[in-house]
MARDO-195029 format. One record per residue (C-alpha): x, y, z; residue in three letters. Coordinates in steps of 0.05 Angstrom, whole numbers, plus 5000, padded with zeros to 4 digits. Example, Ala and Ser with C-alpha at 12.3 -4.5 7.8 and 13.67 -1.06 7.14 Angstrom:
# residues 2
5246:4910:5156:ala $
5273:4979:5143:ser $
***
This chain:
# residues 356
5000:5000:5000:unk $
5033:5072:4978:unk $
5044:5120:5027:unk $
4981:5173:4999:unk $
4938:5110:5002:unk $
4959:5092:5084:unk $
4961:5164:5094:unk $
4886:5180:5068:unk $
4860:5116:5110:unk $
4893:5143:5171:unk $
4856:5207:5154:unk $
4791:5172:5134:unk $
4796:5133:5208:unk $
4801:5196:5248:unk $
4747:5224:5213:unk $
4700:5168:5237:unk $
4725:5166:5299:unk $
4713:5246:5308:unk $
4645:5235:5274:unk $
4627:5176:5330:unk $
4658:5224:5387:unk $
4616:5277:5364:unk $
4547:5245:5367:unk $
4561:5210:5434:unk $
4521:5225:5504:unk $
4454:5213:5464:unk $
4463:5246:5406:unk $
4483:5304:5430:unk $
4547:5329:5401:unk $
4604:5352:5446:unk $
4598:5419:5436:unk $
4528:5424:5457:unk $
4528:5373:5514:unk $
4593:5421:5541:unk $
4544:5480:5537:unk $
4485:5441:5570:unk $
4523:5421:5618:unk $
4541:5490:5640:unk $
4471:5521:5632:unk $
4452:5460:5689:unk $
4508:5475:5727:unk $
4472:5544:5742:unk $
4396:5504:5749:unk $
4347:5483:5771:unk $
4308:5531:5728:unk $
4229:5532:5714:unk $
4215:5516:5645:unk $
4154:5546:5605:unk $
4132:5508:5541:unk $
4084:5550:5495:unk $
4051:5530:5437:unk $
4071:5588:5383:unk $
4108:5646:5364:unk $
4043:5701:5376:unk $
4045:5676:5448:unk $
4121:5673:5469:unk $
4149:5732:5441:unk $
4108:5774:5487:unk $
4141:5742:5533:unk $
4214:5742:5509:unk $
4197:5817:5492:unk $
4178:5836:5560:unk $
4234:5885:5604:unk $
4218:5822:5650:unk $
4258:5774:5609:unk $
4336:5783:5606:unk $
4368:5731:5562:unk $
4429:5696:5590:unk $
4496:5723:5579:unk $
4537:5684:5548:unk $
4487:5631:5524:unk $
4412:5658:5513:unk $
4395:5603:5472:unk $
4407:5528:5454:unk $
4386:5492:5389:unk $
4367:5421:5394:unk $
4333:5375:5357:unk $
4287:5421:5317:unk $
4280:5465:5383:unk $
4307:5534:5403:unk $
4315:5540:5482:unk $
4322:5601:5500:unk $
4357:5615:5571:unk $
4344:5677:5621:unk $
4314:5700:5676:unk $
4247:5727:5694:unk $
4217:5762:5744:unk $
4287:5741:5773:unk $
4273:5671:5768:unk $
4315:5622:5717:unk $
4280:5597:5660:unk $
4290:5557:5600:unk $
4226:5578:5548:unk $
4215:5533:5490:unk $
4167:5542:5436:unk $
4123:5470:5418:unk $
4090:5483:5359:unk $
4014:5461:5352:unk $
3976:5397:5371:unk $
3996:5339:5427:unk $
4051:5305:5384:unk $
4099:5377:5385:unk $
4080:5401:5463:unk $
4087:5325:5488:unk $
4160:5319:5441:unk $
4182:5393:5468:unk $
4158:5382:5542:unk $
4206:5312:5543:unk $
4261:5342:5504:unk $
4260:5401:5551:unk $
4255:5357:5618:unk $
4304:5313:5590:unk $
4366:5359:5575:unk $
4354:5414:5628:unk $
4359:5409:5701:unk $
4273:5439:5696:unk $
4238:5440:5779:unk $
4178:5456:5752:unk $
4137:5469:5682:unk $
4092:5528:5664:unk $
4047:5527:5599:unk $
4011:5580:5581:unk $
3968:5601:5519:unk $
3900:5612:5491:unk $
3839:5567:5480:unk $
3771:5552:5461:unk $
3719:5564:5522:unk $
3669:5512:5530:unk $
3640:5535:5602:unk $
3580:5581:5578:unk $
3597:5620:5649:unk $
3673:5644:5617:unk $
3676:5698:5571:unk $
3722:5709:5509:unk $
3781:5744:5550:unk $
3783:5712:5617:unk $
3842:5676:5644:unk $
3833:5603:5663:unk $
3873:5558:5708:unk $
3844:5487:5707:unk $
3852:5436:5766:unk $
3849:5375:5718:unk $
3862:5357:5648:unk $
3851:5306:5606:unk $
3862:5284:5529:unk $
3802:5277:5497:unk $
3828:5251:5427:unk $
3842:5184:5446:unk $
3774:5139:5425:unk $
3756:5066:5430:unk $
3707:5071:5365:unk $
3656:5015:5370:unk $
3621:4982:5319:unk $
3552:4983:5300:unk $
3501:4950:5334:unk $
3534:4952:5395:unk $
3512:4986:5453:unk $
3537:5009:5517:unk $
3528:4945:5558:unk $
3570:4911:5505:unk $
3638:4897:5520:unk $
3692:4945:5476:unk $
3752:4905:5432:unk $
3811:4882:5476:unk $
3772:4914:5543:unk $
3783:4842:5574:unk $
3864:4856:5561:unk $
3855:4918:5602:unk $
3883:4955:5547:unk $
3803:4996:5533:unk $
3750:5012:5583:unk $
3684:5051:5592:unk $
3699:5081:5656:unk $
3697:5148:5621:unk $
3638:5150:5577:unk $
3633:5164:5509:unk $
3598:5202:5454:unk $
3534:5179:5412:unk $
3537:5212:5343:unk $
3458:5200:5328:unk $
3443:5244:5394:unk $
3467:5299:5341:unk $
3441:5277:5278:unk $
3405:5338:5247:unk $
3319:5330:5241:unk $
3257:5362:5233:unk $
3216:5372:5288:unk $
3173:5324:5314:unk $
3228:5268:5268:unk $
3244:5210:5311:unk $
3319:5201:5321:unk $
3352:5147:5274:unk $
3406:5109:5292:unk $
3478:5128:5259:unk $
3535:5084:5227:unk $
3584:5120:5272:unk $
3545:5090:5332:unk $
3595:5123:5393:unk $
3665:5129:5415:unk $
3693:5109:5478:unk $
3740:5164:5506:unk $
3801:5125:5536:unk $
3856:5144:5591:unk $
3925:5145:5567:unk $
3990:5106:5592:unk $
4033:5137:5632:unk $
4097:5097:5630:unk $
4139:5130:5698:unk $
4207:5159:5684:unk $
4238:5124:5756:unk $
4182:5066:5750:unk $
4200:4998:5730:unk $
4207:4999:5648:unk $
4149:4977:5609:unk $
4103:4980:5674:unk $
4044:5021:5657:unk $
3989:5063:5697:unk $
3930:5089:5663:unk $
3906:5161:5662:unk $
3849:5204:5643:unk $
3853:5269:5688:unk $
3914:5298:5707:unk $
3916:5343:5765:unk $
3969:5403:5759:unk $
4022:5409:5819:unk $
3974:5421:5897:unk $
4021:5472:5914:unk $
4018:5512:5845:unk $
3943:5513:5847:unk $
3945:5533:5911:unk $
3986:5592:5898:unk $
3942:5605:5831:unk $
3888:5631:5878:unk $
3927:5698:5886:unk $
3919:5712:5815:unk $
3844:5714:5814:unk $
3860:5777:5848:unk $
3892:5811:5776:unk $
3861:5856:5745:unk $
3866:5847:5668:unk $
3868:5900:5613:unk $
3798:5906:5585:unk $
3809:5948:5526:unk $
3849:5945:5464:unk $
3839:6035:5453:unk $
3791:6076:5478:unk $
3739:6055:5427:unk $
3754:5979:5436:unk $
3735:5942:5505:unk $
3715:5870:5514:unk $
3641:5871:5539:unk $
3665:5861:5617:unk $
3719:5862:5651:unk $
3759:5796:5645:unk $
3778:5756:5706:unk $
3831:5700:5725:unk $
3796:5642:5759:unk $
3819:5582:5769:unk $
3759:5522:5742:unk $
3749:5453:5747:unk $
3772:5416:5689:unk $
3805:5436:5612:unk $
3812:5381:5556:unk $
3848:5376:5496:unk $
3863:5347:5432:unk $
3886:5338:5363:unk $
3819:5380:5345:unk $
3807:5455:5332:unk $
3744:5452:5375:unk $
3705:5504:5333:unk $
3627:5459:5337:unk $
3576:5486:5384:unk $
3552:5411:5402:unk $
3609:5397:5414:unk $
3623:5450:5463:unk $
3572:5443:5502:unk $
3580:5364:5499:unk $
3652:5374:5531:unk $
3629:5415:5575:unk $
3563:5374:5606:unk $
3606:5308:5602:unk $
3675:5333:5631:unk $
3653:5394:5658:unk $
3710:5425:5617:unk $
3723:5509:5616:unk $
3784:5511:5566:unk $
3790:5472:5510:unk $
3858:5472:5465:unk $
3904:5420:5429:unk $
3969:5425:5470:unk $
3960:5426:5550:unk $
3949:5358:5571:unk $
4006:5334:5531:unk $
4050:5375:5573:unk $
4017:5345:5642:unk $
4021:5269:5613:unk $
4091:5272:5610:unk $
4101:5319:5666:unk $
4062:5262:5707:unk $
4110:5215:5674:unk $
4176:5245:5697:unk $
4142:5268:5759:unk $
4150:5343:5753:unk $
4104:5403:5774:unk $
4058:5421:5733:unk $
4021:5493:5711:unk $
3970:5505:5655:unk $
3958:5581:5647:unk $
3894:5589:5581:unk $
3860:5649:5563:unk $
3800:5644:5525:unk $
3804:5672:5451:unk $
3742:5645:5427:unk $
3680:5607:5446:unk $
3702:5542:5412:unk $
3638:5549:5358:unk $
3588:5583:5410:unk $
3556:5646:5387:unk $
3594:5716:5405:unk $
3577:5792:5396:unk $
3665:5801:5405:unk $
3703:5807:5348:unk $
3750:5753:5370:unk $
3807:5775:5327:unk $
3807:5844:5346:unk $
3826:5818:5421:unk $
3880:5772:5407:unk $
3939:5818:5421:unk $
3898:5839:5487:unk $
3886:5767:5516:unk $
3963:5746:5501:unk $
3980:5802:5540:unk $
3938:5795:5604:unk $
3956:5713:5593:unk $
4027:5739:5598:unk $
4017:5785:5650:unk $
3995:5727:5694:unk $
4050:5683:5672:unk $
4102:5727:5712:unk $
4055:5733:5771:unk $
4056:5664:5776:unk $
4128:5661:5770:unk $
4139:5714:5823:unk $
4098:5675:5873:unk $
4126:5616:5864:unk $
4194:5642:5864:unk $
4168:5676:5930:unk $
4147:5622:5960:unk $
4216:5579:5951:unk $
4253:5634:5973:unk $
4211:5634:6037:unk $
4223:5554:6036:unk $
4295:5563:6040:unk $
4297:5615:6094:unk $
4254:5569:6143:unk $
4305:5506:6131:unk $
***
């Protein structure tokens, strides 16, 4: 073998070798992991996962949020992280994208590279609680994904068992939804029975991050952190911008208040039957397509948990508010409670640490 030949080999072999080296530590090259590790040197910090652009960069943009100095942001896997502080507290804010798929992805990337103590989502939604208006703030107890369906064939009814329910895998514990209820009639027309017959809404598995591998738990409603909805009833007390100018004002004043229940799926909700079915089934206020992906998997790895929704639109119930005209305004006040949230609970650890 010449000399040019041995010599281009040798070069050929490093290169691999490099290449290998660079992708170790999970894929994560060298570089990166170096800066990673640093940022979690300074940790734990709270991260805040929101679902697009027109509702984080009133965030980043706020005198609130300084960037960090010699990293404000890290690029991973399709992700931009971006590291600061706000309200004095560190944070790591990463935008999702839409549906359950991208805020479930973005919540585990984000929990598993950062050093995170707790996770804060916060966005708009569709309202299904008649009793919240286009512009209040909501703060749900529970949520749950409503996407996930057991569809059963015709001719069976409810007492008949669902496909693999003996496995455990299905169940009817939670109900489900009987598409000739809605069929469309004259009046006085008897209801006809419909192909679709009904769906079976099903609890997901939650697969612990410190649990025993491939040991599963179901779950339907997932409760956010006691302690952060606990401090959540201090921000009832905030009182919200109500108008956009002089000559543009929602109808009321809108409110913070914390409710019962939210839902969400891999559906822009935008059907008034099937508002108000969500909402005399689950007893759900908000209604979006991100926020109980973020609590699955912040159940899964065990972290605190914080769902902040304002209400842009009525989720296909009828309106005299120009919901357009009133975006700007509701990411704003949604914002504004953000960092009152953040103060409080960065308030409330500070307090924690002076009484040890």
């Amino acid at each position: 073998m010449s000399i040019v030949v041995r010599i281009l080999s040798l070069g050929w072999a490093i290169m691999m070798i490099m290449s290998i080296t660079n992708v170790a530590d999970g894929a994560i090259p060298n570089d990166l992991q170096e800066k990673i590790s640093l940022i979690n040197r300074e940790g734990p910090y709270l991260g805040i996962v929101v679902p697009n652009r027109f509702e984080m960069n009133p965030l980043l943009e706020s005198s609130n949020f300084l960037p960090h100095d010699t990293i404000p942001h890290l690029d991973h896997a399709g992700r931009r992280f971006r590291i600061g502080t706000l309200e004095n507290r560190k944070v790591v804010v990463v935008m999702s994208g839409l549906s359950m798929l991208n805020s479930g992805v973005a919540t585990q990337l984000l929990l598993s590279v950062f050093r995170i103590h707790g996770v804060l989502h916060l966005g708009s939604a569709g309202g299904a609680n008649p009793e919240i208006q286009i512009g209040d703030v909501t703060i749900p107890h529970y949520w749950a994904h409503t996407g996930l369906w057991n569809w059963q064939r015709f001719g069976d009814g409810p007492q008949d068992e669902l496909a693999f329910e003996s496995n455990g895998d299905y169940t009817r514990k939670y109900g489900y939804l009987r598409f000739a209820d809605y069929q469309a009639r004259k009046e006085g027309e008897k209801s006809s029975d419909n192909y679709l017959n009904r769906v079976w809404y099903q609890p997901e598995e939650i697969f612990y991050g410190d649990g025993e591998p491939e040991i599963r738990e179901h779950a339907f409603w997932v409760p956010i952190d006691k302690h952060y909805y606990s401090l959540a009833k201090n921000l009832e007390n905030i009182v919200l911008e109500r108008c956009v100018n002089s000559s543009l004002c929602l109808p009321q004043p809108p409110k913070v208040v914390r409710v019962r229940r939210g839902v969400s799926a891999n559906v822009f909700v935008d059907n008034a039957a099937y508002r108000e079915f969500l909402n005399s089934k689950f007893k759900a206020t908000p209604v979006d397509m991100e926020s109980a992906a973020v609590a699955l998997v912040c159940r899964q790895q065990k972290t605190p948990f914080i769902a902040v929704r304002a209400i842009s639109n009525l989720a296909g119930g009828t309106s005299s508010v120009d919901e357009s005209a009133f975006s700007s305004l509701i990411v704003q006040n949604t914002v504004r409670v953000a960092l009152n949230f953040i103060t409080l609970a960065s308030d409330a650890i500070e307090n924690l640490d002076v009484a040890e």
